[in-house]
N, C-alpha and C positions, 0 to 999 in steps of 0.2 A: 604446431604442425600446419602445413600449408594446407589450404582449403581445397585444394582439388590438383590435378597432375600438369606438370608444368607440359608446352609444348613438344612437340615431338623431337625436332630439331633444335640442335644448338648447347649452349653448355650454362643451363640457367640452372638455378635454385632459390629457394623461396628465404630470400634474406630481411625481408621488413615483415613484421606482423603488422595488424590494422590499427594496432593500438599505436603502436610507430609513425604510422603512417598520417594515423587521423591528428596527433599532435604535432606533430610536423606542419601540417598546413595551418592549422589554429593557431601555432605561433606566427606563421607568417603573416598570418590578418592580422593578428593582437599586436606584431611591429611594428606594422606599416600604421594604423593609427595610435599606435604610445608616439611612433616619433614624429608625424605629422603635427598631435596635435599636444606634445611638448614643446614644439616650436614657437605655436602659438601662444604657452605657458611663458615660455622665457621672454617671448615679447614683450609682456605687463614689465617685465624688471632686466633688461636685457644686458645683464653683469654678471661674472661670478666671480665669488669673491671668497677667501680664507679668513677661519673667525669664528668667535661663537657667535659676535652681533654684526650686525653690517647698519648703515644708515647716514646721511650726511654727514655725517661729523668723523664716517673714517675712512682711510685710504687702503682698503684693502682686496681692492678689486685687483683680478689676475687677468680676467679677460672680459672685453666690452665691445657691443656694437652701439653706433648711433650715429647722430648727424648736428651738423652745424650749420648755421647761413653765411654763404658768402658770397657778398657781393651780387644778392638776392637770390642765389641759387642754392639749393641745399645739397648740403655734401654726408656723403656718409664716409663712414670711418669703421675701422675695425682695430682695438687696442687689445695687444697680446703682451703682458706683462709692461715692460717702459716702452715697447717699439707699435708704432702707430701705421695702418696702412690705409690708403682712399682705395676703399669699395661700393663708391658712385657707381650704382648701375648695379650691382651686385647683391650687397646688404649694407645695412641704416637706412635707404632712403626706397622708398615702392609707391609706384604711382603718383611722384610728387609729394609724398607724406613720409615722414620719418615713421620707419617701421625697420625692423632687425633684421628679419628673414622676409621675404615679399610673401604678397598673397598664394601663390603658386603651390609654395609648400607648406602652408598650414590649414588645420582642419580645427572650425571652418575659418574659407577666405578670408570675411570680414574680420574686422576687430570683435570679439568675443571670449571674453578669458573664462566665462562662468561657462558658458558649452562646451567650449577648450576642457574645462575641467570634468566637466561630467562626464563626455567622452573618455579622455584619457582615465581616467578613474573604474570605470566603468569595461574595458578591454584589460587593465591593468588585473583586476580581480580574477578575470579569465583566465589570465596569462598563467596567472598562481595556482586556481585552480588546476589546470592544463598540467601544470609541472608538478603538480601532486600525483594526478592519474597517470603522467607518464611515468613518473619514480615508481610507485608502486607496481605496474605490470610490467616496467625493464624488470623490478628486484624479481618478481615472479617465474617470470618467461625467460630469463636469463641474461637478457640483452646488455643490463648492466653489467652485468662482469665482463660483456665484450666489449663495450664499450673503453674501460680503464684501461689506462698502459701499463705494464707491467715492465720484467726486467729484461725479458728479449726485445719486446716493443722497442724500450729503449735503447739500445746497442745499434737497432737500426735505424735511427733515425737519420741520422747524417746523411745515412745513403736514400732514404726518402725523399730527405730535404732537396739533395741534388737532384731525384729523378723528377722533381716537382720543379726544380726551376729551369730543367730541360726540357718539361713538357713529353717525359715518358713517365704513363701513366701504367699500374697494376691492376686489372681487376678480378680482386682473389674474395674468398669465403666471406671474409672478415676486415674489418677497416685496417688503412696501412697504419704505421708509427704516428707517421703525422697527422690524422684524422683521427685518430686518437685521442692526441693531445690536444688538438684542437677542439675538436667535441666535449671532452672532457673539462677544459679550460671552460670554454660558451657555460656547460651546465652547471659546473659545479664552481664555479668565480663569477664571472661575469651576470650570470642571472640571479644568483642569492643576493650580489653585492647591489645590484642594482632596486632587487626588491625592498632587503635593509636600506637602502640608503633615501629609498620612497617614501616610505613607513617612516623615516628618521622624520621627516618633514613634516607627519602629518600630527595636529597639537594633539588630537585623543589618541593617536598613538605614544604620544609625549609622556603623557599622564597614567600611563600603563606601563609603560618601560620606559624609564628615563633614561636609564643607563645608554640606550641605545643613540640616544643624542649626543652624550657624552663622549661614546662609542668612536665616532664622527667627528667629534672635537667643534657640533655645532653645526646649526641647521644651515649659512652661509657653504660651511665646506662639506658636507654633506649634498647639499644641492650641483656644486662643482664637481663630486664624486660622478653623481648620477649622471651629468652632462657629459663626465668621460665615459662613461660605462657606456651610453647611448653612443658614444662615435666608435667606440672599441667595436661594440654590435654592427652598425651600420659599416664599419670597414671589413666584418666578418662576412659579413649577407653578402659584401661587392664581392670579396673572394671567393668565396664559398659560388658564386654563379658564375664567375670567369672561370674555375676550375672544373665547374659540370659541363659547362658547354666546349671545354678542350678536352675532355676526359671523354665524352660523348652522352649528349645531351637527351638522348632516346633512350639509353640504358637507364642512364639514374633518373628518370623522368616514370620509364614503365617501374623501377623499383618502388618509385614512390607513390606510386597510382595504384599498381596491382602487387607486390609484394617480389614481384619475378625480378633475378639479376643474371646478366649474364655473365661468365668470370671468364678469364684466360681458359686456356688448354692447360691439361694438368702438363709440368717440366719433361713426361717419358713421352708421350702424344704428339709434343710439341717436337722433340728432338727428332721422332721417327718421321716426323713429315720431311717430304721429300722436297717441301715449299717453305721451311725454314731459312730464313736468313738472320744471318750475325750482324748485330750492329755495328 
């Protein structure tokens, strides 16, 4: 139940609870340093590579940053499977020093993989945490089952999809088809897989579940999992903000702050106005 009565005016209802709300923002801290200071992680080893072992003697790298000297200058490079591209000035090379991703975007700047780790370790457990208390008051309070798509959800997606890439937006009770599915995808794919596939890595997790390395096909491609699962997220969070700020960035800003959303006019409301127009 919403905590108190919404404003006078206007067509709002109280669509987040604070349990919603408060995990909501704790994931957004807990991302922003898992992926800063992953970066910094992948730096120490800046490869991924398919395999249960990786090490000089194999060639099983799929994707690499680094750098070379030439002709006293150092160049960096980015190798994606056989095809090579110079990203001098980009990534492999920062401040004159072969580094992968520059200082800008890892926590922290300097070279540091042991604080790099304890950081990321450290938000990482949160995160889990966080997704435990948010599972359990969605399953409670209901949210979860509004959350999932079901079988009309899906019937309409198509027509979501388009109104999404014309930039006509719905604001009704409950999330469209495709915020759905995509919500749905983020919680229930994207963040388990990325948690197993954390846990894969870590050796006393090893020794507790092995299978789950196995799982993985090995701590090499397990690490390349995670490295996807981290840009799948990080291309989520770009859309996910390009769509609040066309969709309108006040509404889902106060849903997310105070609980209030404002929705469309219900279809008899809308038709009887006399300032209705047809698209």
């Amino acid at each position: 139940m919403p905590p108190e009565d919404p404003p006078a005016e206007g067509n709002l209802i109280y669509r987040q609870s604070i349990w919603t709300r408060a995990t909501h923002w704790i994931w957004a801290i807990c991302l922003f340093f898992l992926v800063l200071t992953g970066l910094q992680i992948f730096n120490a080893y800046p490869k991924l590579e398919i395999g249960i072992e990786s090490g000089f003697e194999y060639d099983n790298a799929v994707f690499e940053i680094g750098a070379r000297r030439i002709d006293d200058e150092l160049q960096g490079y980015t190798r994606l499977f056989s095809q090579e591209f110079d990203t001098t000035g980009m990534l492999g090379v920062s401040n004159g020093e072969p580094r992968a991703f520059p200082a800008a975007v890892t926590i922290p700047s300097t070279r540091s993989l042991a604080t790099g780790r304890v950081i990321h370790f450290f938000f990482a457990w949160v995160l889990v945490g966080t997704l435990a208390i948010w599972f359990i008051a969605s399953l409670l309070n209901g949210h979860l089952h509004d959350l999932l798509p079901r079988g009309a959800g899906f019937r309409a997606l198509g027509r979501d999809i388009a109104d999404h890439a014309r930039l006509r937006f719905h604001h009704g009770r409950t999330y469209g088809a495709l915020q759905k599915l995509s919500y749905a995808g983020v919680m229930f794919v994207l963040m388990p897989l990325m948690i197993l596939t954390g846990l894969s890595m870590s050796p006393w997790f090893n020794a507790v579940a092995p299978w789950l390395l196995d799982l993985f096909g090995g701590r090499p491609t397990a690490r390349t999992l995670h490295f996807l699962v981290m840009l799948l997220l990080v291309g989520f969070f770009a859309v996910h903000i390009l769509m609040v700020l066309a969709s309108g960035p006040l509404n889902a800003l106060r849903s997310m702050l105070t609980g209030w959303y404002r929705i469309d006019p219900a279809p008899e409301a809308d038709a009887a106005s006399p300032d209705r127009k047809e698209d």
